[in-house]
NUKE-548787 format. One record per residue: residue in three letters; x, y, z of N, C-alpha, C in turn. Coordinates in steps of 0.2 Angstrom, whole numbers, plus 5000, padded with zeros to 4 digits. Atoms other than C-alpha are relative to their C-alpha. Layout:
BEGIN
ALAXYZXYZXYZ ...
//
This chain:
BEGIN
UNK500449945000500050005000500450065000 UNK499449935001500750194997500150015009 UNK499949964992501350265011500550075001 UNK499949925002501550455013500250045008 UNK499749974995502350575026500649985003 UNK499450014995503950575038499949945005 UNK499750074997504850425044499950035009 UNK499549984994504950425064500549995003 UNK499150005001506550455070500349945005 UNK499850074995507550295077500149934995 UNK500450055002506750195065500649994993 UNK499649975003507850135052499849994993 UNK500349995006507250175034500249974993 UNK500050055005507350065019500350044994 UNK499849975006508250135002499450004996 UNK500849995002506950224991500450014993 UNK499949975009507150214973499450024996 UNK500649965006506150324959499949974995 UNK500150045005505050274948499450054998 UNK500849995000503450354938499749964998 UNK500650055000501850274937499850014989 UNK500349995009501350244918499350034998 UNK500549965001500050334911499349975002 UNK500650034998498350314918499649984994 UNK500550035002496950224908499350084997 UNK500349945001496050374901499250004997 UNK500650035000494050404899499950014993 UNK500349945005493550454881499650034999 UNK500849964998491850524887500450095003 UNK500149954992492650644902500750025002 UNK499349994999494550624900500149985007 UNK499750024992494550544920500349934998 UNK499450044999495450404925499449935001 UNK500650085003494650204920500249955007 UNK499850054997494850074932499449924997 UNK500250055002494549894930499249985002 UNK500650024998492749824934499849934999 UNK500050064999492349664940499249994996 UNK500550025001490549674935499950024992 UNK500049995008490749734918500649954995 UNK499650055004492349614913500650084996 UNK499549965001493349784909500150075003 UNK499949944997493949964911499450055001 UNK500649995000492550064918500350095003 UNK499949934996492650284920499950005008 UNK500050014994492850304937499250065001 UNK500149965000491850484935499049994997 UNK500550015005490450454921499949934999 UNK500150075000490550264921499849994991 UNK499950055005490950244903500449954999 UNK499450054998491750094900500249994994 UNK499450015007493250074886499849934997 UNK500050065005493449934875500549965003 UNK499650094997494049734881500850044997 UNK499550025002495949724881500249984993 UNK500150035008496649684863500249915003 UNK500050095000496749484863499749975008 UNK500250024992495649484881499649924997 UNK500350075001494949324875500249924997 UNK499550055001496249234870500449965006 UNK499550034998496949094879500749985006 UNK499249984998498449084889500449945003 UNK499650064999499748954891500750035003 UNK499449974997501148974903500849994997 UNK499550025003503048974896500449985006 UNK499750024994503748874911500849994998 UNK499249995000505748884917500149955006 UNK499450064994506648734926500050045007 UNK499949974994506548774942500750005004 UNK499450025000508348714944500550094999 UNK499649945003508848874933499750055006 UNK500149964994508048984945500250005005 UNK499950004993508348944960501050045001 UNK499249975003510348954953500150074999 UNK499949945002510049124946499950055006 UNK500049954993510449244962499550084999 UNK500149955002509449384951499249995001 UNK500750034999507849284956499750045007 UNK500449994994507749354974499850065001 UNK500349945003506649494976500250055005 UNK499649934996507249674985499350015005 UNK500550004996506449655000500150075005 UNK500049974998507049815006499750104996 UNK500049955004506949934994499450034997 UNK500849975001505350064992500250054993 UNK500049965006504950154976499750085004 UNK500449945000504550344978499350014991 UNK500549995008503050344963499850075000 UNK500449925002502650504953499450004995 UNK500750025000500850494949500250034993 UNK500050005005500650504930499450085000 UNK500749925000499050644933500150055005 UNK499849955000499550744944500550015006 UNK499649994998501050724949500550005006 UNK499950004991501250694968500549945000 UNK499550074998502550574975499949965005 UNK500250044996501950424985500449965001 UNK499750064998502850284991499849945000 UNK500150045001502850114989500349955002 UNK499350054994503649985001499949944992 UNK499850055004504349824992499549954997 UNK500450055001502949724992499450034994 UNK500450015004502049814979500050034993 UNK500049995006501949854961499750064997 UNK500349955000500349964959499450005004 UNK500649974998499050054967499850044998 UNK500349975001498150204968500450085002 UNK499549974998498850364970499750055007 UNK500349994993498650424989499950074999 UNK500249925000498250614984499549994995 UNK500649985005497150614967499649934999 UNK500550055002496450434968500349944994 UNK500050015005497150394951500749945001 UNK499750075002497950224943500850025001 UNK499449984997499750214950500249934998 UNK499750075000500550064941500949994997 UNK498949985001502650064942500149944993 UNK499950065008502949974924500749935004 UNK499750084997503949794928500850014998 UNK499350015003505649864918500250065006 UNK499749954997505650014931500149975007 UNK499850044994505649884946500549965000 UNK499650045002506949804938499949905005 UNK500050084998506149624945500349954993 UNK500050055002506949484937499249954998 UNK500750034999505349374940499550044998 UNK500649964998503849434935499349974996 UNK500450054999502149384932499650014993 UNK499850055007501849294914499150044998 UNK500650005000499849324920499550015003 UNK500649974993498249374928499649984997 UNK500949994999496549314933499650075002 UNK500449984998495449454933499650035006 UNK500650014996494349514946499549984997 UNK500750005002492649454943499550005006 UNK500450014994491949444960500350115002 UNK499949924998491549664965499949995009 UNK499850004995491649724981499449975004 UNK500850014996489549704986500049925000 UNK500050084998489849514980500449965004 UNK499750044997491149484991499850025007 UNK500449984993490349565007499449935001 UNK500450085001488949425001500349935002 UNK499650074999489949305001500249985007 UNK499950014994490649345017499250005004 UNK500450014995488949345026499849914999 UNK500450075003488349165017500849975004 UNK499650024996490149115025499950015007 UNK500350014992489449145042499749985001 UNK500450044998488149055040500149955001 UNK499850085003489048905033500349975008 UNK499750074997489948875048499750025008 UNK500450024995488948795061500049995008 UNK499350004993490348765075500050085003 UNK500149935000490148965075499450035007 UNK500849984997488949055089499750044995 UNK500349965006487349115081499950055000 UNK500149905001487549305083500649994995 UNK499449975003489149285072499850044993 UNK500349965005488249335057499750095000 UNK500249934999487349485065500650045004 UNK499549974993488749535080500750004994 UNK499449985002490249525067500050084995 UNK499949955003490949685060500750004998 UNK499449965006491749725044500550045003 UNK499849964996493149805048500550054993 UNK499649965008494249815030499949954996 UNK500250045003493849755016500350024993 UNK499549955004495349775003500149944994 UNK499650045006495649684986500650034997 UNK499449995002497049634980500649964994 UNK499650065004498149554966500449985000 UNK499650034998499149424972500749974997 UNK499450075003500949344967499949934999 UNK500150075001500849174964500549974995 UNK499550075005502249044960499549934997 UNK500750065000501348904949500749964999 UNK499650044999502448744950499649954993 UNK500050065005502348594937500749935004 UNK499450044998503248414942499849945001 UNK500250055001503348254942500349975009 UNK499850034992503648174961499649945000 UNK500050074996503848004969500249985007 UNK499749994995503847954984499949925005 UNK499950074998504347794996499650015007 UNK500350014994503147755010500249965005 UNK500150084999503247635025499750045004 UNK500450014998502147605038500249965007 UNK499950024996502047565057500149925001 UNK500350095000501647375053500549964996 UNK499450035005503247365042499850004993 UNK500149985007502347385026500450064996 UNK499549945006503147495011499650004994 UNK500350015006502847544995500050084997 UNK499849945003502847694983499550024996 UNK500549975003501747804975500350094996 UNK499649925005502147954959499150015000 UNK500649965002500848074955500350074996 UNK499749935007501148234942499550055003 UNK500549934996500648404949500050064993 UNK500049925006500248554936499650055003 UNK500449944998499848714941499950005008 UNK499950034994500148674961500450085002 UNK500049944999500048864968500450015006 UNK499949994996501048944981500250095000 UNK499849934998500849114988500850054999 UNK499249975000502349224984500050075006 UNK500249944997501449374996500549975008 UNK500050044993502349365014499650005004 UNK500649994997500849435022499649975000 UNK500450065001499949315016499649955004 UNK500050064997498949195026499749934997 UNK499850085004499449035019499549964999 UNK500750054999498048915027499450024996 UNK500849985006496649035019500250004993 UNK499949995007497349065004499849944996 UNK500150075003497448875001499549985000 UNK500650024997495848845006499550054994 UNK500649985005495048954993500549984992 UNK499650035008495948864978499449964998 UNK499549995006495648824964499850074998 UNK500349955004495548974953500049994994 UNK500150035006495048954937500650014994 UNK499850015005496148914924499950034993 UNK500249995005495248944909500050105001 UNK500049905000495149164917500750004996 UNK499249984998497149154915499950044993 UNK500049955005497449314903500750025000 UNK499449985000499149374897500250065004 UNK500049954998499849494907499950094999 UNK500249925003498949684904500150045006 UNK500149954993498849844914499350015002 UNK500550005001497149874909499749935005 UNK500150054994496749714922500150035007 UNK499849954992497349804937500250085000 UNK500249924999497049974935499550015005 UNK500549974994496350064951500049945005 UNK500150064995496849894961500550005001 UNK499350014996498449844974500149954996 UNK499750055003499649734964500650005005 UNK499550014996500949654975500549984994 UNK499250035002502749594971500149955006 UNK499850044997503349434976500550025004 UNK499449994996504349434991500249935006 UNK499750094999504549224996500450014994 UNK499550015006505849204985499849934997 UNK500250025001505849064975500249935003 UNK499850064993506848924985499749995004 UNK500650024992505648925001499650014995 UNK500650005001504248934989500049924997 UNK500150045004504848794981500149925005 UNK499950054995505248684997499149995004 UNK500749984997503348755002499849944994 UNK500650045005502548664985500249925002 UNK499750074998503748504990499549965006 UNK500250014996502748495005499350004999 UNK500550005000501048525000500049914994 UNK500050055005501548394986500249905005 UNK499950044995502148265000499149985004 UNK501050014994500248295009499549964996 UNK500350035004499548234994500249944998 UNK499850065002500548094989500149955007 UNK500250044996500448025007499249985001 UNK500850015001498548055007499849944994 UNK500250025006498547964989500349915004 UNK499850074995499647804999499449975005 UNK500450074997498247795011499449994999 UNK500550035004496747794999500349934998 UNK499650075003497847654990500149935004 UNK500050064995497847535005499450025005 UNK500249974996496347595013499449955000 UNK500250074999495447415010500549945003 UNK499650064997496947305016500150025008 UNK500350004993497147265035500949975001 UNK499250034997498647265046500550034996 UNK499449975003499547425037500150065006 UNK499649954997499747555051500050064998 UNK500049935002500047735051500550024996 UNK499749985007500847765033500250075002 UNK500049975001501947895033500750014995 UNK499650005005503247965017500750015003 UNK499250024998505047895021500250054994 UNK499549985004505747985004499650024996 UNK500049975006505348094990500450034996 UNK499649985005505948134973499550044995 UNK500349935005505648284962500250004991 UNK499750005009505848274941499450054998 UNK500349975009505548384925499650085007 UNK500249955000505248554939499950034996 UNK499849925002504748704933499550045003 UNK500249984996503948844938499850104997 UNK500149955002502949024932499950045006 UNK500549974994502249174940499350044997 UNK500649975001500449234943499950075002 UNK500549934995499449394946499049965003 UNK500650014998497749324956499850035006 UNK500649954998496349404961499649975009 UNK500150024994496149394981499650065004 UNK500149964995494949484993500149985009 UNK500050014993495249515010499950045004 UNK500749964995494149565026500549985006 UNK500050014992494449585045499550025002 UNK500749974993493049575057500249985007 UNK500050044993492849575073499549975003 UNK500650054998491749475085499950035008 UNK500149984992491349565101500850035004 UNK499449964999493149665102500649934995 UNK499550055003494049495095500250004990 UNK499750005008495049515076499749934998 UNK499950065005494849375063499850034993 UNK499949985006495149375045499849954995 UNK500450045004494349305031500250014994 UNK499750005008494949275010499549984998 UNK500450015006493849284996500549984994 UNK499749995007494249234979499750034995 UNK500349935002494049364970499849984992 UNK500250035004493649244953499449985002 UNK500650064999492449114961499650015004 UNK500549994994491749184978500049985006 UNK500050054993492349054988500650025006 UNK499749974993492849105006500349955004 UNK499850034996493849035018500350065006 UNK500049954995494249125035500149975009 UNK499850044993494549095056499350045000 UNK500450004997493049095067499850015008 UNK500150014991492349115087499849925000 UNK500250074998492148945093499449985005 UNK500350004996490348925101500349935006 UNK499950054995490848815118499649965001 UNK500750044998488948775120500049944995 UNK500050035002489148665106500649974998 UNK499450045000490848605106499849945006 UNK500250034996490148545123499549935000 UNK500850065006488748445112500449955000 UNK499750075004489948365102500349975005 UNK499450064995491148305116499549965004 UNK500550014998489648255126499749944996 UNK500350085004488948135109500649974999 UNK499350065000490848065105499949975006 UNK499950064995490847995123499449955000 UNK500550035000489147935121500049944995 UNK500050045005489547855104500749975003 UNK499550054995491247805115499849935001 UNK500550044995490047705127499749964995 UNK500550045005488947635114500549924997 UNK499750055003490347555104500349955004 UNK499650044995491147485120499449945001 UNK500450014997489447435127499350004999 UNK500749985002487847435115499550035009 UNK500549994995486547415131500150055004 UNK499949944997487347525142499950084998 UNK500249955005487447665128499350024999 UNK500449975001485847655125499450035006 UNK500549974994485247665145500550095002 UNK499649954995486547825148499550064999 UNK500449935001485347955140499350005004 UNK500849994996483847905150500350025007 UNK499849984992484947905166500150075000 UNK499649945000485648075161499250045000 UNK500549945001483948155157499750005008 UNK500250014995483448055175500350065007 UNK499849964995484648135185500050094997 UNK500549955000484148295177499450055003 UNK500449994997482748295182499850005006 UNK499750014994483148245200500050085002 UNK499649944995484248415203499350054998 UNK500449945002482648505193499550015010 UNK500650024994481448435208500350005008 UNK499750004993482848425222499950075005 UNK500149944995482448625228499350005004 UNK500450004997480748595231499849935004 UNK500050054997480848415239500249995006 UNK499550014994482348435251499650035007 UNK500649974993480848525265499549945000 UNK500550085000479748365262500149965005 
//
């Protein structure tokens, strides 16, 4: 995000190098400034809401040009300038904002207007090949987030009315996409073994550090078929980050997610046979790496719950929300309360089935015990 006025003193200040912003997006109704619009699919005036004409080739295709992940990781030209903030000169009128490292473009923090540092003036190495879209707008991701309150049941029931929005900011994510072929060797507590390959394509990892990981992944997948060559007209009037995971820990991050799967796939695979134990992956191996980068479309909320923070991720193609929650105790209390019962049960059909009458009896007891005990 831009960031504007005087450092305070102590603090030690990041090198700022200069950049201007490329021309803004211009109306030809009004002469103001176009930003992108999810519900229209292009650039829309911000002022008079005419909207320009689709990108040139916006409906063509897009196929990634993947690079060995070998070659990158080797190339020291790869790791991103996690220190280094741009002063950006607004394209319209002219104001200088800041830009810490992690981001590309935004808005310009005095006139509003489209603020996108061109890729040759940030001198990244890495840069992103391509971008999904937004197509989920701001009103539909508030929906979203209410219907995700409903959804989760474990939740107490004021969480929908008692939660309050607090920020509600989209943004176009980095994103390393991975390709690869992995095998790996299993054994298991019982002395079993055995091996399982599986081919990963398109196998996402966050390149945001801010990022929270769990949610991100949890609102995957994004659609494929959006993926559009990289334009500015796409991100016009929106936050565009810059990677700042490099690409080694991103790429020991997908080795792991790829591991979770290929153990998971070992215990589908013996998940009829008897006498294998708790399978976990003794060894894997990685072939034919390679590795792109994305721009994808993420929104992100904080609310609170009765003074308490939590955060919640939309995707900003498909709508699907993931997020943390309040924990009702009344009903966690439920569930432990039937586990033990269905404990009792499997131990002891008959007894299971007498414990809920005794449990409603003594109930009842301490209901009757205030007016009894003088009897």
């Amino acid at each position: 995000m831009p960031e504007t006025g005087s450092e305070p003193k102590g603090v030690a200040v990041p090198p700022i190098k200069s950049a201007v912003a490329q021309a803004a997006y211009e109306c030809p109704a009004c002469g103001s400034d176009a930003h992108w619009n999810p519900a229209k699919h292009t650039l829309v005036c911000a002022s008079c809401g005419t909207a320009l004409p689709p990108p040139a080739h916006a409906g063509e295709p897009f196929k990634f040009r993947q690079r060995p992940v070998a070659d990158g990781v080797r190339d020291a030209s790869t790791a991103p300038a996690k220190d280094a903030r741009f002063a950006v000169m607004c394209s319209n009128c002219h104001a200088v904002s800041n830009f810490d490292a992690g981001t590309a473009a935004d808005r310009c923090s005095f006139c509003g207007s489209t603020a996108i540092v061109p890729y040759d003036a940030l001198g990244d190495r890495e840069r992103p090949q391509c971008v999904i879209p937004f197509l989920i707008g701001e009103g539909e991701a508030r929906d979203a987030a209410s219907k995700w309150y409903r959804s989760q049941w474990l939740a107490p029931r004021k969480l929908k009315k008692a939660a309050h929005i607090d920020t509600v900011r989209g943004a176009y994510l980095p994103f390393w996409n991975f390709n690869a072929d992995a095998r790996a060797h299993w054994t298991s507590t019982k002395g079993r073994s055995g091996d399982v390959a599986m081919r990963f394509d398109g196998l996402l990892v966050c390149a945001a550090n801010d990022a929270p990981d769990e949610l991100i992944t949890g609102i995957e997948p994004f659609p494929a078929d959006d993926l559009r060559a990289y334009d500015g007209h796409y991100v016009a009037g929106w936050t565009v980050g810059r990677y700042q995971r490099d690409l080694a820990l991103s790429r020991n991050l997908a080795h792991d997610r790829m591991n979770a799967k290929m153990l998971a796939q070992a215990k589908q695979d013996t998940s009829g046979e008897k006498d294998v134990g708790t399978i976990s992956i003794a060894g894997a191996q990685y072939a034919n790496e390679t590795y792109a980068q994305a721009l994808l479309p993420v929104w992100m909320l904080s609310y609170t719950y009765f003074g308490r923070p939590f955060a919640l991720v939309i995707n900003g193609a498909t709508g699907k929300a993931e997020g943390k929650w309040p924990v009702s105790w009344v009903k966690m209390a439920f569930l432990g309360l039937l586990a033990a019962w269905g404990f009792v049960f499997y131990m002891d059909g008959e007894t299971g089935i007498k414990l809920p009458f005794w449990i409603l009896e003594g109930l009842w007891w301490l209901v009757k015990w205030p007016f009894t005990r003088g009897a």
